[in-house]
C-alpha positions as CSV (number, residue, x, y, z in Angstrom):
1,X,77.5,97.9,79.3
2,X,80.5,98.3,82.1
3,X,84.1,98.4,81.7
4,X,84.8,97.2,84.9
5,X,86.3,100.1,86.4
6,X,84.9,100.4,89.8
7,X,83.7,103.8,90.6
8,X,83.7,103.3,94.2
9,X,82.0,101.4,97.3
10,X,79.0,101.1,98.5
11,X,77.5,100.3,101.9
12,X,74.3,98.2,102.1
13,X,71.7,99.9,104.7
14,X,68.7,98.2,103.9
15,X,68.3,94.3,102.8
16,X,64.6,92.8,103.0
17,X,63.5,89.7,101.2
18,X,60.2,90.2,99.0
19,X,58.1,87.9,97.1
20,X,60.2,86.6,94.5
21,X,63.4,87.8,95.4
22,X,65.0,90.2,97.9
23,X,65.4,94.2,97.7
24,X,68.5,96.0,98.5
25,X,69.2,99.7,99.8
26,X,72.8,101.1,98.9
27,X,74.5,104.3,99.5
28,X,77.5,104.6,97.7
29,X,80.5,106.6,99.4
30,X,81.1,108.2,95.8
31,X,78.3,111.2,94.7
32,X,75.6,109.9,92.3
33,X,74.3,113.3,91.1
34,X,72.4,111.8,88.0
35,X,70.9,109.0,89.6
36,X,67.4,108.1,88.1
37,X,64.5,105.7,87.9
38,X,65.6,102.6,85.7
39,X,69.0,103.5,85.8
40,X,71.5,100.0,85.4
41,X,74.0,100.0,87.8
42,X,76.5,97.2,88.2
43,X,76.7,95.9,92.2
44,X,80.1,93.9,92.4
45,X,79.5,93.2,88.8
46,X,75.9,92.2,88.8
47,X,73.8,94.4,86.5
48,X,70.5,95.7,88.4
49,X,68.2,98.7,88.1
50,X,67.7,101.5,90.1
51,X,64.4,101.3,91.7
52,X,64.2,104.2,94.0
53,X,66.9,106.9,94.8
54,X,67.4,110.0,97.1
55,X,69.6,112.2,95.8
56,X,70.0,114.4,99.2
57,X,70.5,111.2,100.7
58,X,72.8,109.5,98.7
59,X,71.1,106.3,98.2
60,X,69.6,104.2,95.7
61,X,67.1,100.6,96.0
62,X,67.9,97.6,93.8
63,X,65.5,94.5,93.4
64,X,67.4,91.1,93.2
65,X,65.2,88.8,91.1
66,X,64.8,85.1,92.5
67,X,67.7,84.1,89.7
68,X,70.1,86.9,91.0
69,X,69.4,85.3,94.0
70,X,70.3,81.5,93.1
71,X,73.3,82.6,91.0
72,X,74.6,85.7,93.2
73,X,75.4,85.8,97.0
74,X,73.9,89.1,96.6
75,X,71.5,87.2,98.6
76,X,73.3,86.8,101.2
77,X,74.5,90.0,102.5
78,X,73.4,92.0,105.3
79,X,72.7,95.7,106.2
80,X,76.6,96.7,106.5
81,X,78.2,95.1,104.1
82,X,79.9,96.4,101.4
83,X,79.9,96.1,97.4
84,X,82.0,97.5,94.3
85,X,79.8,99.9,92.3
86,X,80.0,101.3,88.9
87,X,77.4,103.2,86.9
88,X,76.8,102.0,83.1
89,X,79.5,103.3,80.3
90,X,78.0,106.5,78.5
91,X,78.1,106.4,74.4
92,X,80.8,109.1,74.6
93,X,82.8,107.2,77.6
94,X,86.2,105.7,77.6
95,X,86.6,102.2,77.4
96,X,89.4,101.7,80.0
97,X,88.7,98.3,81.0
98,X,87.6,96.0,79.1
99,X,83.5,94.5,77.8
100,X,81.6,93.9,80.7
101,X,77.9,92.7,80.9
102,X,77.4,92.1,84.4
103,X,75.9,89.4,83.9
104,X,77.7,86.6,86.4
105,X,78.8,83.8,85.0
106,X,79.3,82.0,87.8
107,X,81.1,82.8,91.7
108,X,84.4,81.1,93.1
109,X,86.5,81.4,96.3
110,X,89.4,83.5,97.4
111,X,91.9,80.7,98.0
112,X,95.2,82.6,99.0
113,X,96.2,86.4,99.5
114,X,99.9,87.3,99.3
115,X,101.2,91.3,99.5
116,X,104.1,91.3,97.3
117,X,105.6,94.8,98.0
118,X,103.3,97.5,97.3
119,X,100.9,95.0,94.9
120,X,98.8,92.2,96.3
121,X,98.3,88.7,94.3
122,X,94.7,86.7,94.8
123,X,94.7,83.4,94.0
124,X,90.9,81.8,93.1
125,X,89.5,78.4,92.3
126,X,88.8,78.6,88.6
127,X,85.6,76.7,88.6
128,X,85.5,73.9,85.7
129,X,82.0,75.5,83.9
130,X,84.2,78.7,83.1
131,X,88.0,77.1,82.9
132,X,88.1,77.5,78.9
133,X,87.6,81.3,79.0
134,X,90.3,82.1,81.4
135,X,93.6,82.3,79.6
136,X,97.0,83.8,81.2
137,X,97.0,87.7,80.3
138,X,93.7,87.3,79.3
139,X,91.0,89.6,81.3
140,X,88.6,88.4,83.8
141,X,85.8,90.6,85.9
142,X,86.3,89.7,89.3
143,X,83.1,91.7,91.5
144,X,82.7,94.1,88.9
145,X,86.5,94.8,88.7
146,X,87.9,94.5,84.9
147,X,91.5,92.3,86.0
148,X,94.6,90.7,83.8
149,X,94.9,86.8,84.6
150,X,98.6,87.1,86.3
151,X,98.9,83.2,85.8
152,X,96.4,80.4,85.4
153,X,97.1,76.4,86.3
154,X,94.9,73.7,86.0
155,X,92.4,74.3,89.0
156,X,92.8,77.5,89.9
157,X,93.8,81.5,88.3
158,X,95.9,84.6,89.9
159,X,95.5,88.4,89.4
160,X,97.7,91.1,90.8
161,X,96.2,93.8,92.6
162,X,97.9,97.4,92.2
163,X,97.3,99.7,95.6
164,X,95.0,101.9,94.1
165,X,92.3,98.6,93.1
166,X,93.1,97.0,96.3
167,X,92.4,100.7,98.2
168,X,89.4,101.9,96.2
169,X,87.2,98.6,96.1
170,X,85.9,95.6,98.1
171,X,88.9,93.6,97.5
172,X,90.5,94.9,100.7
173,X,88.0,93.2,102.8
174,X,88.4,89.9,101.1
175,X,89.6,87.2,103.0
176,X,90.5,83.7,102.5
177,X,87.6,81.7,101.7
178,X,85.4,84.7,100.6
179,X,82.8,84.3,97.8
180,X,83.4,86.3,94.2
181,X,81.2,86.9,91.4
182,X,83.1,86.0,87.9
183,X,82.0,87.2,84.4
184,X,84.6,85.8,81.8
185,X,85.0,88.1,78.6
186,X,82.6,87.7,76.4
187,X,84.5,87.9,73.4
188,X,85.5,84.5,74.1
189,X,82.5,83.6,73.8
190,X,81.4,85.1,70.8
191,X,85.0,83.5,69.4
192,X,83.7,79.8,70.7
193,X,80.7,80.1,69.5
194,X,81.9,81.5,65.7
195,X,84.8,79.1,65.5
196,X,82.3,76.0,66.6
197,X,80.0,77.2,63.8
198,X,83.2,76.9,61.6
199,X,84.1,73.3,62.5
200,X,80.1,72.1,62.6
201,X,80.6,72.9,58.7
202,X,83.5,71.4,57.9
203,X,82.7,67.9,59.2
């Protein structure tokens, strides 16, 4: 599990495609000391385990499996790009953002970026699969970053960005048109699924 509180960025150095899928060598500009075999580690918000790792070195290997692939643009990027990485919440951890799997529900475009002051509002399509679980106020993990819905309308959803998201994460290299992975909160889910139960009885 992830709380969607990016811990910092990482740079990809190393992207080959394999048989049945597509490996992936990070190094992360943050210090890993307790990196290890099998580790989970959540790649703007996509859950995948460590395969390999250099401590000394400072970087870690990720396998994308061919549905990562299809559902992700994971497969897509190329040795310099970067991503949002966070390690898995330990049992003693804080929770300061909010339930996240990384697993991706889906991906949408960037659609408008506006700097209102010091803060900076993203507007993004809400795609229609996912439209249900995104609710004004409600929160949202946008590439592995726990965000508040700032205001949703029919087709599409805002979040404001403080300095210190928009600084420390990929977010700052978005630009207009720009794919993101979504994962809506899954206690929405659990709610839809409970409250369907509920009416299935009824009737």
């Amino acid at each position: 599990m992830f709380t969607g509180i990016v811990e910092g960025t990482g740079v990809v150095v190393a992207a080959t495609d394999d048989d049945g899928g597509r490996r992936l060598r990070l190094s992360p500009d943050v210090t890993f000391e307790d990196l290890r075999h099998g580790q989970s580690i959540a790649v703007s918000g996509v859950c995948l385990t460590v395969e390999d790792y250099s401590t000394d070195e400072q970087w870690f290997d990720v396998f994308l499996a061919a549905e990562t692939v299809e559902k992700t643009y994971l497969g897509d990027v190329s040795e310099g790009d970067r991503v949002n990485l966070e390690r898995a919440l330990p049992a003693d951890g804080r929770l300061d953002g909010h339930i996240v799997q990384g697993h991706v529900d889906t991906t949408t475009t960037v659609t408008e970026i506006e700097r209102v002051g010091d803060d900076w509002f993203f507007e993004f399509d809400l795609p229609e699969d996912v439209a249900k679980y995104v609710v004004a106020k409600g929160s949202v993990c946008l590439d592995g970053i726990s965000l508040t819905v700032a205001d949703r309308r029919e087709s599409d959803f805002t979040v404001a960005i403080i300095p210190t998201t928009y600084d420390l994460t990929t977010l700052s290299e978005k630009s207009v048109g720009d794919p993101v992975h979504v994962e809506v909160d899954v206690v929405a889910k659990y709610v839809e699924n409970m409250v369907s139960g509920y009416a299935d009885a009824l009737q």
